[in-house]
Backbone and ligand atoms as CSV (ligand in chain L), in Angstrom:
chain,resi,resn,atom,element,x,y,z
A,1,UNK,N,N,-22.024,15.755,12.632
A,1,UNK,CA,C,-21.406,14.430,12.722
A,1,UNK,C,C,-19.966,14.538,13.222
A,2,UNK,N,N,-19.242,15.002,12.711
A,2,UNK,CA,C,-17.575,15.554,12.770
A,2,UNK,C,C,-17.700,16.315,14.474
A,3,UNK,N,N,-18.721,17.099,14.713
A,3,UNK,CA,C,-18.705,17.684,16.296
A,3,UNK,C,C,-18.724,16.701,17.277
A,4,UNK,N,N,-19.754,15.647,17.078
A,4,UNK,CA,C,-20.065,14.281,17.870
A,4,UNK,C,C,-18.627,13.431,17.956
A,5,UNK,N,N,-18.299,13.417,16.508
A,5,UNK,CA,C,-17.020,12.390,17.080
A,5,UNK,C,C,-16.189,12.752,17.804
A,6,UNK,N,N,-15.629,14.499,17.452
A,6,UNK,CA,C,-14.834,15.462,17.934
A,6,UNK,C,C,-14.728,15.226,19.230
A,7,UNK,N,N,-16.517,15.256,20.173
A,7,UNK,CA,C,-16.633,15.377,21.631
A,7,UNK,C,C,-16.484,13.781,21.951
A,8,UNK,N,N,-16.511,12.908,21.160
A,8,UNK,CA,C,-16.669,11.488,22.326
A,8,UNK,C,C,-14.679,11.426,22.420
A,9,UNK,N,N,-14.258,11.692,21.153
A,9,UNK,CA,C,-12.545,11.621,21.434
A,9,UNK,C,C,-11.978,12.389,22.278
A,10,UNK,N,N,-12.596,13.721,22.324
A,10,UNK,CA,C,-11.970,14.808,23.540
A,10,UNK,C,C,-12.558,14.213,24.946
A,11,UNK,N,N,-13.674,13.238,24.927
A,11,UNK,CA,C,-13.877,12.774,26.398
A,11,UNK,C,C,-12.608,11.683,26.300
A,12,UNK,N,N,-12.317,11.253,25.662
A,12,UNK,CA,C,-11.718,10.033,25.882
A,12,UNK,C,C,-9.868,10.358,25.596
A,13,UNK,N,N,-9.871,11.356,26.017
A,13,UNK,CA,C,-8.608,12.210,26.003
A,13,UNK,C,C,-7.907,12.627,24.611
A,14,UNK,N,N,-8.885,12.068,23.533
A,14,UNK,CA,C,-7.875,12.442,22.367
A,14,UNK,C,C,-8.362,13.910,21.722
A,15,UNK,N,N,-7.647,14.858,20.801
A,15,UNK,CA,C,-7.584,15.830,20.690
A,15,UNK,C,C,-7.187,16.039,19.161
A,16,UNK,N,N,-8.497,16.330,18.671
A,16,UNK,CA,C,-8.390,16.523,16.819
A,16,UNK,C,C,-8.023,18.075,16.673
A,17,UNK,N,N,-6.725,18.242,15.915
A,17,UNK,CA,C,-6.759,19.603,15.879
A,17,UNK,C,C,-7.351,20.027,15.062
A,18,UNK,N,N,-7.184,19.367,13.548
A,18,UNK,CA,C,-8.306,20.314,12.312
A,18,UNK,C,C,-8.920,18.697,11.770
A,19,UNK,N,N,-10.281,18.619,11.348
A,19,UNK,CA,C,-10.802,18.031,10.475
A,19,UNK,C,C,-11.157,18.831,8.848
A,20,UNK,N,N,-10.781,18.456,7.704
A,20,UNK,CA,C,-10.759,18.395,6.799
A,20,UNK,C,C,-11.814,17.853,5.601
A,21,UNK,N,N,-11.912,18.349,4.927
A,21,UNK,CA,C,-13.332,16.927,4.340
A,21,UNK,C,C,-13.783,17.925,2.439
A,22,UNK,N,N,-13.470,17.169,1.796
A,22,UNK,CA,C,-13.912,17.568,0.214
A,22,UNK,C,C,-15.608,17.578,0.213
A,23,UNK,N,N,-15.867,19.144,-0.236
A,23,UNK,CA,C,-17.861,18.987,0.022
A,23,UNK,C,C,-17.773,18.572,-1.905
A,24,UNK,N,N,-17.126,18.013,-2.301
A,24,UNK,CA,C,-17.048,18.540,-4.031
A,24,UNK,C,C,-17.774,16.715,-4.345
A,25,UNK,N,N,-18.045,16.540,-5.632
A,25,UNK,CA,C,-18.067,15.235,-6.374
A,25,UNK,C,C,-17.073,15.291,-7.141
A,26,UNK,N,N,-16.902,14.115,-7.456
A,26,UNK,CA,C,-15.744,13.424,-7.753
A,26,UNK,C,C,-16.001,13.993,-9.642
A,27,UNK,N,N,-17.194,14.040,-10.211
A,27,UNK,CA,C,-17.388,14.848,-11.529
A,27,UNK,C,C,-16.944,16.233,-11.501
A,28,UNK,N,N,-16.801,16.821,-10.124
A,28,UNK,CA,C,-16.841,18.033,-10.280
A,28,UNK,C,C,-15.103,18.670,-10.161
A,29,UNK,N,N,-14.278,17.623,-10.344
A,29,UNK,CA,C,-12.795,17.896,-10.738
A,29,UNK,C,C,-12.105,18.634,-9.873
A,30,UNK,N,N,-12.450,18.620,-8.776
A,30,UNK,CA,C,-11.949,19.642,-7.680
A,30,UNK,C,C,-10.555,19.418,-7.559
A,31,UNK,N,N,-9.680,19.732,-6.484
A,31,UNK,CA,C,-8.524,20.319,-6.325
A,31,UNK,C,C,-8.641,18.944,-4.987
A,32,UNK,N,N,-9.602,18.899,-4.427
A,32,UNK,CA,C,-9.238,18.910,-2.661
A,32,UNK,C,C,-9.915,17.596,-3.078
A,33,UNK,N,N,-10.094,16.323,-4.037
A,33,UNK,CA,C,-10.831,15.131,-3.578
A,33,UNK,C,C,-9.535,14.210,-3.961
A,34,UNK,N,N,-9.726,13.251,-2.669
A,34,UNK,CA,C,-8.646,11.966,-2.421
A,34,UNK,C,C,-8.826,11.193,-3.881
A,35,UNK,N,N,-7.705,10.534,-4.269
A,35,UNK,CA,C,-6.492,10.647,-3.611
A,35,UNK,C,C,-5.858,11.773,-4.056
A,36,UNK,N,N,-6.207,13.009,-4.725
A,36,UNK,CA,C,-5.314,14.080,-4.916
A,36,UNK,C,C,-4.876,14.406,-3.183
A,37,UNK,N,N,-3.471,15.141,-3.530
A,37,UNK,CA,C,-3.109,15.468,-2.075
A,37,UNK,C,C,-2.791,16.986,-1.173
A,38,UNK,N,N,-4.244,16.812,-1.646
A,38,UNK,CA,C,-3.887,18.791,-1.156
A,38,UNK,C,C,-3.982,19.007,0.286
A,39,UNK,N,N,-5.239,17.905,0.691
A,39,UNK,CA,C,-5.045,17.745,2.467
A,39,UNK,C,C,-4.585,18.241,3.089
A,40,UNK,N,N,-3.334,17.181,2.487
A,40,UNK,CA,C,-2.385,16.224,3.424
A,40,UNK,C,C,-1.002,17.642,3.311
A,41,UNK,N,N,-0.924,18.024,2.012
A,41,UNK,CA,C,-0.039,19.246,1.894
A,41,UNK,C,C,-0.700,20.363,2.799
A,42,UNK,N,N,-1.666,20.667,2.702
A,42,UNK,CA,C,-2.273,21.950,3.595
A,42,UNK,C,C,-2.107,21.837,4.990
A,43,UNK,N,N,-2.229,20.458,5.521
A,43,UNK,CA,C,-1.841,20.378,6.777
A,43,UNK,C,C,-0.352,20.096,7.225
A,44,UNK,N,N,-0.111,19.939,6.288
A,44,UNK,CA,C,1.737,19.881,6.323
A,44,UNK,C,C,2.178,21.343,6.138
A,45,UNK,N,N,1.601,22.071,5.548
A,45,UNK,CA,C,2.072,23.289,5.591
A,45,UNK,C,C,1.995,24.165,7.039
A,46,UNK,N,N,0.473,23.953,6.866
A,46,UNK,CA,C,0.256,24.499,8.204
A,46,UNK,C,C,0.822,24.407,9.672
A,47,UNK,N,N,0.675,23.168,9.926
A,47,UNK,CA,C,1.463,22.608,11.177
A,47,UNK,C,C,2.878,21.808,11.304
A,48,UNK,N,N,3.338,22.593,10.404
A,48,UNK,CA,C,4.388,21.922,9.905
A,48,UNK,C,C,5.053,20.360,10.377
A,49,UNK,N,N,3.707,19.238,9.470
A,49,UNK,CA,C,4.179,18.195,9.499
A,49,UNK,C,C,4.759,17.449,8.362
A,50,UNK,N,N,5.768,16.427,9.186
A,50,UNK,CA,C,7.115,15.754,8.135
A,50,UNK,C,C,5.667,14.644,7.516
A,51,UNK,N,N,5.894,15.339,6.350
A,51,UNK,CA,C,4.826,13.981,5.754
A,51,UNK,C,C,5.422,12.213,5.146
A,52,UNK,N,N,6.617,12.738,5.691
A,52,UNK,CA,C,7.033,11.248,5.080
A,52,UNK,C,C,7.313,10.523,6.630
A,53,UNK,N,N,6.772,10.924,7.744
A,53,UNK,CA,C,7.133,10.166,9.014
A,53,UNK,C,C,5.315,10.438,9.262
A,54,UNK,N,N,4.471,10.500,8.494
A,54,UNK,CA,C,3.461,10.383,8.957
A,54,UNK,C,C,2.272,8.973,8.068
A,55,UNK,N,N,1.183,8.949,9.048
A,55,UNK,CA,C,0.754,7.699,7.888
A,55,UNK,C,C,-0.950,8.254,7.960
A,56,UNK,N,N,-1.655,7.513,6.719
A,56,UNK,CA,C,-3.167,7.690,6.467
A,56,UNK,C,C,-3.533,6.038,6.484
A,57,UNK,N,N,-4.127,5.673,7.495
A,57,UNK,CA,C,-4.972,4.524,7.768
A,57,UNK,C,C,-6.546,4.998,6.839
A,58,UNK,N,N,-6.961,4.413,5.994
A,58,UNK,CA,C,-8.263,4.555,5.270
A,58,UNK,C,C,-8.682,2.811,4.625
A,59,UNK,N,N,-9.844,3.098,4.450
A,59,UNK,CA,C,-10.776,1.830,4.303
A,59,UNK,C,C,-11.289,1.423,2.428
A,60,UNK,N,N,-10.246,2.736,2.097
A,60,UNK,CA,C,-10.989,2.731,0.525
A,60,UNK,C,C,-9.144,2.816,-0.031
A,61,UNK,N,N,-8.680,2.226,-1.538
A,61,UNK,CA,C,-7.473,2.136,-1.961
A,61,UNK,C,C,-7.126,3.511,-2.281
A,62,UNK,N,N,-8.090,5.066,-2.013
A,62,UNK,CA,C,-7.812,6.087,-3.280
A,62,UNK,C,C,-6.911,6.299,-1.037
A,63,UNK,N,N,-7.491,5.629,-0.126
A,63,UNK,CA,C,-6.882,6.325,1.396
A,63,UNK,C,C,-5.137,6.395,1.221
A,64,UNK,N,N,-5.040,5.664,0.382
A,64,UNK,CA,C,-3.417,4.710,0.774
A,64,UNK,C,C,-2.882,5.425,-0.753
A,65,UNK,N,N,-3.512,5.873,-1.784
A,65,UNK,CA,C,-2.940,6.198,-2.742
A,65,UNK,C,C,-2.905,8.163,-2.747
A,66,UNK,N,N,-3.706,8.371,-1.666
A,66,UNK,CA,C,-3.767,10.056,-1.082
A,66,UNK,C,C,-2.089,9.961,-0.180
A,67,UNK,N,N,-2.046,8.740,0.710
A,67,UNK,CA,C,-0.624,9.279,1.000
A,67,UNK,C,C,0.117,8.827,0.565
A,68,UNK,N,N,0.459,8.193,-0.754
A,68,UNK,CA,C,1.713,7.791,-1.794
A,68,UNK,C,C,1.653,9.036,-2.296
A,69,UNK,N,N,0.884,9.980,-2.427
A,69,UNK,CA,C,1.027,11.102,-3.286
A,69,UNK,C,C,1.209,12.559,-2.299
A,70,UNK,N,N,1.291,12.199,-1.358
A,70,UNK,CA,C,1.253,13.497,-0.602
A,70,UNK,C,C,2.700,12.711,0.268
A,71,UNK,N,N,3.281,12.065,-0.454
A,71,UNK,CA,C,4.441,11.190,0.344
A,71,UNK,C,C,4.859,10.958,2.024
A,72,UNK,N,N,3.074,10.503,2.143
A,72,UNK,CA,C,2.977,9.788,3.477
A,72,UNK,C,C,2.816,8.162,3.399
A,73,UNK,N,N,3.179,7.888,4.559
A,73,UNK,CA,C,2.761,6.137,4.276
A,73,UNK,C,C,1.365,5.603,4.709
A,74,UNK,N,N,0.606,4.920,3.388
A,74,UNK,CA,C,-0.871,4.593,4.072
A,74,UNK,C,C,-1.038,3.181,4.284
A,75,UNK,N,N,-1.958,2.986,5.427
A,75,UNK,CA,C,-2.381,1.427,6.016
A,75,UNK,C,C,-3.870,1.598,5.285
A,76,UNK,N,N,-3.733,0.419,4.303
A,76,UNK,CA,C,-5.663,-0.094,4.503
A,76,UNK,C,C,-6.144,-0.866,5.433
A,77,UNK,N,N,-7.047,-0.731,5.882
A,77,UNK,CA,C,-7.992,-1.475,6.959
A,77,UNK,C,C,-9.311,-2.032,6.391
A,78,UNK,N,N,-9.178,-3.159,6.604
A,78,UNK,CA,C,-10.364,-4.021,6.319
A,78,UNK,C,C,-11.137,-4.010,6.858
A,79,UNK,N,N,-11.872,-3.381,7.902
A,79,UNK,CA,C,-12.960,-2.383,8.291
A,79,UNK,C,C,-14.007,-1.653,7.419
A,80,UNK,N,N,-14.932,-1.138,7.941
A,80,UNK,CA,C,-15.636,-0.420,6.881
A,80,UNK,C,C,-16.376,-0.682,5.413
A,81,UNK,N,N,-15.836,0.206,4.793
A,81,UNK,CA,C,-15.412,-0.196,3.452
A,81,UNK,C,C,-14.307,-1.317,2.728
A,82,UNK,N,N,-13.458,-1.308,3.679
A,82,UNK,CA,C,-12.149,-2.265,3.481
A,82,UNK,C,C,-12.325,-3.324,2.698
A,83,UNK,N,N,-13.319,-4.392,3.180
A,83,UNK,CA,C,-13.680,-5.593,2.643
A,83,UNK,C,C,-13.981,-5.996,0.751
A,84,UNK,N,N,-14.795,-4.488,0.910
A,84,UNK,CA,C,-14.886,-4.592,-0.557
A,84,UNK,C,C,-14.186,-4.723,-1.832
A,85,UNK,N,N,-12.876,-3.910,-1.366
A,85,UNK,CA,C,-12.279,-3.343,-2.302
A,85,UNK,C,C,-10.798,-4.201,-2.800
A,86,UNK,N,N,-10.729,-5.412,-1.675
A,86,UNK,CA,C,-9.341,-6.118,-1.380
A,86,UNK,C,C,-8.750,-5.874,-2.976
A,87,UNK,N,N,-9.690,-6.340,-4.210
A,87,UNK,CA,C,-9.189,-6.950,-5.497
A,87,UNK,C,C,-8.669,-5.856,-5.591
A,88,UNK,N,N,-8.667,-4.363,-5.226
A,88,UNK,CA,C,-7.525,-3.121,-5.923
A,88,UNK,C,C,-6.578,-3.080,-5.507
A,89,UNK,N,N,-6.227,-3.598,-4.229
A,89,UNK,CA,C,-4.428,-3.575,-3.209
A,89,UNK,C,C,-3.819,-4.027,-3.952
A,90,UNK,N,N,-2.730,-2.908,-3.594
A,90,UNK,CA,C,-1.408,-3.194,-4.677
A,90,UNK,C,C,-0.575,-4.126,-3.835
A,91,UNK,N,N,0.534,-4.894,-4.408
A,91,UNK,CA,C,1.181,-5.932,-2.737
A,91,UNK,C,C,1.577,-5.241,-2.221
A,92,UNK,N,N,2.453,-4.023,-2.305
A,92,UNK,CA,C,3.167,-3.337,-1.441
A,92,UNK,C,C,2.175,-2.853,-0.351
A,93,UNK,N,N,1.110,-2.833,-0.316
A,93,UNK,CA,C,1.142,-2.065,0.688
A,93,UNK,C,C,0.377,-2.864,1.758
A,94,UNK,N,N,0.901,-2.085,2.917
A,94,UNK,CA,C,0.157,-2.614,4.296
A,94,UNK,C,C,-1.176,-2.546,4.331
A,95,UNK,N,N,-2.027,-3.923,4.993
A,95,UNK,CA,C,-3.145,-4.600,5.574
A,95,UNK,C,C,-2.926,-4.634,6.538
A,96,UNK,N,N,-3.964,-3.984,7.361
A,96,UNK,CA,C,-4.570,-4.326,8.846
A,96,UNK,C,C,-6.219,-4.404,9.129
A,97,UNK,N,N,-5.998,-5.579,9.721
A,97,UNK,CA,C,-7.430,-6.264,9.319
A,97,UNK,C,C,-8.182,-5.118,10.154
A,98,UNK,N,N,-7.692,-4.365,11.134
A,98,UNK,CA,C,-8.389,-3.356,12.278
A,98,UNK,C,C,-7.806,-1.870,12.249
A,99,UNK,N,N,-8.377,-1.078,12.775
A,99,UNK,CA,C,-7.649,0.501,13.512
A,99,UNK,C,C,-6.839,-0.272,14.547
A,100,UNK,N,N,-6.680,-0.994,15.379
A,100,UNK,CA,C,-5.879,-1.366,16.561
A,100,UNK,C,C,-4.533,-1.994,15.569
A,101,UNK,N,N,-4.846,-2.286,14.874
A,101,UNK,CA,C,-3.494,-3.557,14.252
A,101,UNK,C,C,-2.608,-2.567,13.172
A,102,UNK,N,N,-3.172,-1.598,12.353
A,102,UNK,CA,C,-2.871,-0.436,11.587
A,102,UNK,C,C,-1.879,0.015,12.826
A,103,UNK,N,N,-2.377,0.366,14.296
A,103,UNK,CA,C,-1.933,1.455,14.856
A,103,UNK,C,C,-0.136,0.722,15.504
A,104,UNK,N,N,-0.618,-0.838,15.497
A,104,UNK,CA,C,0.532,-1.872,15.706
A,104,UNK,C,C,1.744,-2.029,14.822
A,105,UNK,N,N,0.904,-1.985,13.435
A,105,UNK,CA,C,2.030,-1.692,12.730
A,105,UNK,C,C,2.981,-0.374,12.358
A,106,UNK,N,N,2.127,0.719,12.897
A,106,UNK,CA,C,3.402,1.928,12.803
A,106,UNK,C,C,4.218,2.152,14.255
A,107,UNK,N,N,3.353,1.511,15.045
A,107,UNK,CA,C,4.374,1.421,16.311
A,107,UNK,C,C,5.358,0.264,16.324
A,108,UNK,N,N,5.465,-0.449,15.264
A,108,UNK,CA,C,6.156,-1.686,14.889
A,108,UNK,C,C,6.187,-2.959,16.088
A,109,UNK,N,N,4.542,-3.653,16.410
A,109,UNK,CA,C,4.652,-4.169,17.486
A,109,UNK,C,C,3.382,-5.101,16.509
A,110,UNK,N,N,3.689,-4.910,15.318
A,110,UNK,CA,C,2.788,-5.915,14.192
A,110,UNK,C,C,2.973,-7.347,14.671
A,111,UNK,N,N,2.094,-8.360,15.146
A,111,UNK,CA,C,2.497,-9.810,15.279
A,111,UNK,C,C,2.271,-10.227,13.502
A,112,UNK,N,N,1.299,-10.119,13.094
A,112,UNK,CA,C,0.725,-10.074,11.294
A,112,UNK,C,C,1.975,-9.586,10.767
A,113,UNK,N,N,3.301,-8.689,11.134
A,113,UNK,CA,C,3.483,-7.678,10.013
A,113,UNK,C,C,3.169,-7.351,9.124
A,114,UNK,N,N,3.955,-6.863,8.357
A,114,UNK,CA,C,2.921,-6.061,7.184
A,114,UNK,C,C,2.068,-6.216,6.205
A,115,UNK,N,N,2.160,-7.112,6.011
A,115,UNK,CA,C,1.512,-7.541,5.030
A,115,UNK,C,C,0.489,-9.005,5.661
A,116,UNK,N,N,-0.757,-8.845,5.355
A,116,UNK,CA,C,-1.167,-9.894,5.800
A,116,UNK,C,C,-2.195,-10.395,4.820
A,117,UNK,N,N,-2.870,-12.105,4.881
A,117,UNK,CA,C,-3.213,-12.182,3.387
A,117,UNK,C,C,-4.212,-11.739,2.832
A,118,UNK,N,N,-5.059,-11.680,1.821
A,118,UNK,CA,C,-5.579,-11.371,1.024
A,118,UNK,C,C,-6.023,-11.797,-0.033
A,119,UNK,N,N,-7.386,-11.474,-0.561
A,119,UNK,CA,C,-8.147,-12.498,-1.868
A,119,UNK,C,C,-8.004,-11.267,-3.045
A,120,UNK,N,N,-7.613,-12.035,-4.636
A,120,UNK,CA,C,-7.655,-11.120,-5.547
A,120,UNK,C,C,-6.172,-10.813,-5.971
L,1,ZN,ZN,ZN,-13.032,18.736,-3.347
């Protein structure tokens, strides 16, 4: 699955350097499942990225609470999973109803800005 997406983004010029992914259950207390932030540290270590100039767009509240804790900034997207979960958003944080509008608001070209509304 992860190879397929890998190749339609490398046709389409984009370029994943590492994918990441917890094989664990969430009973099974692991180290590496969101929102703990070992990721987001491992790849900050590695490639030495500034995690506080970086952001996690995710569709579930543990996406946005993996980078409060790995002190990145996260966008939820109402996509996906998104829809379901509105009643857990905390106010602070950024809504984008899309991946295109998420990607608007860290390029700061949000017409919505940040915050946009919400049920719950
Ligand atoms: Zn894990």
């Amino acid at each position: 699955m992860n190879r397929r997406v890998l190749e339609i983004l490398e046709r389409n010029g984009i370029r994943i350097t590492e994918v990441y992914y917890c094989p664990h259950n969430r009973e099974d207390g692991c180290e590496c499942i969101k929102p703990k932030p070992y990721f987001l540290r491992e790849a900050a270590g590695r490639y030495g990225i500034d995690l506080s100039r970086s952001y996690v767009i995710g569709d579930h509240p543990h996406d946005v609470e993996f980078a409060e804790n790995a002190g990145a900034k996260g966008i939820y997207v109402l996509t996906g999973h998104g829809g379901k979960h509105t009643a857990e958003l905390k106010a602070e944080w950024p809504v984008a109803g899309n991946l295109l509008e998420a990607v608007e608001i860290i390029c700061g070209t949000s017409e919505s800005a940040v915050s946009t509304p919400r049920e719950g």
